[in-house]
N, C-alpha and C positions, 0 to 999 in steps of 0.2 A: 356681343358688344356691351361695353357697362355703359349703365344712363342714370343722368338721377332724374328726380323728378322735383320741380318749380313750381309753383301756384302760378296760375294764369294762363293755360293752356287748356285741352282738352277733360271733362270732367275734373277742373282745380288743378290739372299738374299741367306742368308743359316737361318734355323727356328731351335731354342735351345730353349728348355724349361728354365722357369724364373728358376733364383735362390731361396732358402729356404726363404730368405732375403725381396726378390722382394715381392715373395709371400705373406709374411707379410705385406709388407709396405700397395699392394692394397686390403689386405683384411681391415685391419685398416681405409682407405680410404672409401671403400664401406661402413662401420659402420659409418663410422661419416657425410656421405653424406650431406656435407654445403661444402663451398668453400675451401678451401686448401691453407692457408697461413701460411709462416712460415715470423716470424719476426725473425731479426739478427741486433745486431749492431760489429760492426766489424774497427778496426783501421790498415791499410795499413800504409807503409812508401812509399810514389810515389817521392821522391827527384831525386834518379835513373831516373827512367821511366821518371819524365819531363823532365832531364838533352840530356836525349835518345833523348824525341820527339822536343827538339830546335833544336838537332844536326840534326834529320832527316830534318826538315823546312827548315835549313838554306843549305844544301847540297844538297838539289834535289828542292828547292823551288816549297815546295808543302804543303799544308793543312795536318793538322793530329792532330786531338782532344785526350786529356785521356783516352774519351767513347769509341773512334772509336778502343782506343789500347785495351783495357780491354776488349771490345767484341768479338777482334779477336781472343785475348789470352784465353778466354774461350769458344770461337770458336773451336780453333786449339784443345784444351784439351780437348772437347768433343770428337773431331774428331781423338784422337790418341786412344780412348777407346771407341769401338762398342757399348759395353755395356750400355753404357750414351745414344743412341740411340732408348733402349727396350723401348716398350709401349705396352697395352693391347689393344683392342677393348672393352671391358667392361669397363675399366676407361674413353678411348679417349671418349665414347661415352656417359657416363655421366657428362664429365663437359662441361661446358657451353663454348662460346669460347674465353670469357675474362681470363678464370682460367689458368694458366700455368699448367703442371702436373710434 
């Protein structure tokens, strides 16, 4: 059975079986067993966001990249949904460790 594991459960994980969803994706995966690349082109408006990161520079006089903000912020959003979290043993252990999953 695949499970992930949750903080809040037994020693920090709680273990919930994957989604209907999930289940698909790694069976899909196992089939195609090559490397797992999705291409995306994608156009942002960052006008905001740099307007943001001069203001922080200039008020705490400290470093702060677009990258550093964009990694936090899909950081943080990982981090507000467990779920983003699941992984298999059967997947982690077939890709390689250059592959993201």
């Amino acid at each position: 059975m695949n499970v992930r594991k949750r903080a809040g459960g037994r020693n920090g994980y709680q273990v919930e079986p994957f989604t209907r969803l999930q289940r698909q994706a790694i069976d899909w995966l196992d089939l195609m067993q090559r490397r797992h690349i999705v291409h995306a082109l994608l156009e942002v408006d960052v006008t905001g966001v740099r307007r943001a990161i001069r203001a922080y520079r200039r008020a705490l006089d400290r470093p702060l990249s677009l990258t550093t903000f964009v990694v936090a912020c899909v950081a943080r959003a990982i981090g507000d949904d467990p779920h983003m979290h699941a992984y298999t043993a059967r997947v982690a252990s077939s890709c390689s460790s250059t592959t993201w999953m």
